[in-house]
C-alpha positions as YAML, in Angstrom:
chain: A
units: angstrom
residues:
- id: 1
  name: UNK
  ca: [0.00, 0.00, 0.00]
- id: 2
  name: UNK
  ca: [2.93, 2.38, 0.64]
- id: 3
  name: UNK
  ca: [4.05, 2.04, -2.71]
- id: 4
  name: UNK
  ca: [1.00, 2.91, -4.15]
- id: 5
  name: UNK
  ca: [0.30, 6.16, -1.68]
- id: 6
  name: UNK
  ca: [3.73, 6.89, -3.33]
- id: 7
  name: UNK
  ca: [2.88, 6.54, -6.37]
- id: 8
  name: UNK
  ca: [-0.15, 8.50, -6.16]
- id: 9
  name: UNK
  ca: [1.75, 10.93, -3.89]
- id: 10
  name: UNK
  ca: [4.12, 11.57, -7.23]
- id: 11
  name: UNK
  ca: [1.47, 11.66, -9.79]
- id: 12
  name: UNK
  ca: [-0.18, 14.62, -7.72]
- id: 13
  name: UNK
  ca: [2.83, 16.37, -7.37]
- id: 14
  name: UNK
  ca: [3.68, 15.67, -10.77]
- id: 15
  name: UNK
  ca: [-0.20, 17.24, -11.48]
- id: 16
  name: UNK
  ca: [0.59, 19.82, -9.28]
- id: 17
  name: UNK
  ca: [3.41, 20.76, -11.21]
- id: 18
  name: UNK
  ca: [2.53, 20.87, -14.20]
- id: 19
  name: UNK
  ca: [-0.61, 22.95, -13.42]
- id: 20
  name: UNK
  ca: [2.16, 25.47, -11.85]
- id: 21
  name: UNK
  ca: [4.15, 25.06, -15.30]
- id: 22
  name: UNK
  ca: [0.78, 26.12, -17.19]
- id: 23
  name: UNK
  ca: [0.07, 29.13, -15.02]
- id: 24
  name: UNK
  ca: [3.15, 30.45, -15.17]
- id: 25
  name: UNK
  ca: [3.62, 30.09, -18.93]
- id: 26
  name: UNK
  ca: [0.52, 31.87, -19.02]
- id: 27
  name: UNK
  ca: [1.47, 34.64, -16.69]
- id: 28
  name: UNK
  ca: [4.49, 34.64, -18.98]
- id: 29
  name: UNK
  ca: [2.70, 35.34, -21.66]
- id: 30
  name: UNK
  ca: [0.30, 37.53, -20.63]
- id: 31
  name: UNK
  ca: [2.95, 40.03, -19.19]
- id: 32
  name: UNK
  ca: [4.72, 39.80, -22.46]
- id: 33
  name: UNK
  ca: [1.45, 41.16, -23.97]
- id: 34
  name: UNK
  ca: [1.08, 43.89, -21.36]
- id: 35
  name: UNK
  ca: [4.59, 44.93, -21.73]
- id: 36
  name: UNK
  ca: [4.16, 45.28, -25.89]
- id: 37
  name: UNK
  ca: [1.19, 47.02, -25.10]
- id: 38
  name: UNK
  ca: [2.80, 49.49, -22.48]
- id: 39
  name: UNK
  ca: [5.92, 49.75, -25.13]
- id: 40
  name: UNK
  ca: [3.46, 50.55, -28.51]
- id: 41
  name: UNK
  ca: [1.27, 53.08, -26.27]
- id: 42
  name: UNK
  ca: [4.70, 54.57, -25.16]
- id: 43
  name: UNK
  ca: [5.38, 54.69, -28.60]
- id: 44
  name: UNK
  ca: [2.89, 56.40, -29.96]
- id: 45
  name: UNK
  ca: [2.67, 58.92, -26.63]
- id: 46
  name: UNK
  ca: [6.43, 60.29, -27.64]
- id: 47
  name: UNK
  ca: [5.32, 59.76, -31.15]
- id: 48
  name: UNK
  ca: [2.52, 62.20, -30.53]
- id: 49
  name: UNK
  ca: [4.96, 64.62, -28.25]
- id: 50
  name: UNK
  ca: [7.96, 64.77, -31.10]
- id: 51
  name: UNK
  ca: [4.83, 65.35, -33.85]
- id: 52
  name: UNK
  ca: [3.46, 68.47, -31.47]
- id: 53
  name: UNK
  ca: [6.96, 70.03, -31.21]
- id: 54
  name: UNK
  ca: [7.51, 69.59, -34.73]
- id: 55
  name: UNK
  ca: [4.41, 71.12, -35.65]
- id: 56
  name: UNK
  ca: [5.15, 74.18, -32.51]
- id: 57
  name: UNK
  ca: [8.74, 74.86, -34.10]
- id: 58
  name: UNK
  ca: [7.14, 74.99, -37.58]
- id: 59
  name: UNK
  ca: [4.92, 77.65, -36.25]
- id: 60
  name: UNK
  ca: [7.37, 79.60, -34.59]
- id: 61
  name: UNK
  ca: [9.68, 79.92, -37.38]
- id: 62
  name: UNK
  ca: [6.88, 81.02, -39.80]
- id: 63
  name: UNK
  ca: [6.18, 83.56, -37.20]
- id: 64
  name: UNK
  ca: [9.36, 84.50, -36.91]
- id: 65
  name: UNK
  ca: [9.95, 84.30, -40.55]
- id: 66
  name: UNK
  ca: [6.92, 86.78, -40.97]
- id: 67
  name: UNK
  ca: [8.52, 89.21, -38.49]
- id: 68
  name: UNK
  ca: [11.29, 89.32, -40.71]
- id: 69
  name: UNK
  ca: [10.22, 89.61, -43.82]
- id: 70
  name: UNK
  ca: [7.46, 92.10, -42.82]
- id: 71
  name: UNK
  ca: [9.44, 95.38, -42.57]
- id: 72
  name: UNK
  ca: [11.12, 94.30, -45.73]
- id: 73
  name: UNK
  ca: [8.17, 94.29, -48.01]
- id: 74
  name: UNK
  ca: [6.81, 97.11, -46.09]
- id: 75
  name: UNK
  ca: [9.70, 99.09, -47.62]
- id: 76
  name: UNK
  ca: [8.87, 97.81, -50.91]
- id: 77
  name: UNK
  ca: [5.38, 98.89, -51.00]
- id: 78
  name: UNK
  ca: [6.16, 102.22, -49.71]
- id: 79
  name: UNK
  ca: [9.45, 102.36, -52.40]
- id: 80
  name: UNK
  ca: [6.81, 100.83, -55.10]
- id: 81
  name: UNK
  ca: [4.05, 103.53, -53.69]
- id: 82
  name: UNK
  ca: [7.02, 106.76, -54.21]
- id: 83
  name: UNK
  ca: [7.68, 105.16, -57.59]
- id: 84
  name: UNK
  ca: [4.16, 105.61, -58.83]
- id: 85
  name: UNK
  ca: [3.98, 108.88, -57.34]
- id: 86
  name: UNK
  ca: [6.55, 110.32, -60.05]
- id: 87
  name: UNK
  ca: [5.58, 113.03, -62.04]
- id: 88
  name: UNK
  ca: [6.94, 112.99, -65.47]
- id: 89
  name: UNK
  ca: [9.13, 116.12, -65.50]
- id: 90
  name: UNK
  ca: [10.57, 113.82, -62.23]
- id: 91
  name: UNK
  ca: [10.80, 110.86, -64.54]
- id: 92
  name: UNK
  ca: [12.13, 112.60, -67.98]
- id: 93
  name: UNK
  ca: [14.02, 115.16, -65.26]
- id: 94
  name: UNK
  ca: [15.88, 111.70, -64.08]
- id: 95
  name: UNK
  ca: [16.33, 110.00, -67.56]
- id: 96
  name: UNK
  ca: [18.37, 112.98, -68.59]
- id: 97
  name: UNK
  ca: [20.22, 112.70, -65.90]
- id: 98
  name: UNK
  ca: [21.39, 109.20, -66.54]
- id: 99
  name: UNK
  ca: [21.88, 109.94, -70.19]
- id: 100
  name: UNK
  ca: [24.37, 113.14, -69.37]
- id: 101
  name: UNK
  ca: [26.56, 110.87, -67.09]
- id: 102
  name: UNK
  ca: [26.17, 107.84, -69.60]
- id: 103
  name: UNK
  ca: [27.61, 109.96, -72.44]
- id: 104
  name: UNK
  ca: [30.41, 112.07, -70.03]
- id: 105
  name: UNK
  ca: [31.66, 108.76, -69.07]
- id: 106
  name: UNK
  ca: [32.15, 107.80, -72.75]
- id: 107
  name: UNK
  ca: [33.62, 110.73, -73.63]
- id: 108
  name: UNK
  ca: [31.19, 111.56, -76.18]
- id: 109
  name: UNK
  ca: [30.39, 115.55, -75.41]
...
């Protein structure tokens, strides 16, 4: 009879074990999923982050950009406005101007 209480005794622990086995390949795998879960929602959060900075620096420098380039064409309109604003004795006034120099500095009198 011992024998056979020892035998049993060894098949339940062998049970016993392998139910322990089965868990903890399960646990196994489950935190393996968890953890790839954590990592691709991770992933995406400092995906998310680096695509909002991107977008905030892209901004930034159009506003700058804009600063700069505002007093420039600012000028421009108000050198395009005195342009327009000529009269033509100004403008034939000026084109004889360049003429006498263009001829004096060929020597042609």
């Amino acid at each position: 009879m011992m024998a056979r209480e020892a035998i049993e005794a060894v098949k339940e622990a062998e049970e016993k074990a392998r139910a322990l086995l089965q868990e903890a390949n399960q646990k196994a795998r489950d935190s393996k999923k968890e953890a790839e879960l954590l990592a691709e929602r991770k992933f995406r959060e400092i995906l998310d982050e680096a695509e909002a900075q991107a977008k905030a620096l892209k901004e930034k420098a159009l506003q700058e950009g804009e600063l700069v380039a505002k007093p420039i064409l600012e000028k421009g309109r108000e050198e395009v406005k005195r342009f327009y604003s000529l009269s033509d004795e100004d403008l034939e006034s000026g084109v004889n101007i360049i003429m006498e120099r263009i001829v004096s500095a060929n020597g042609n009198s």
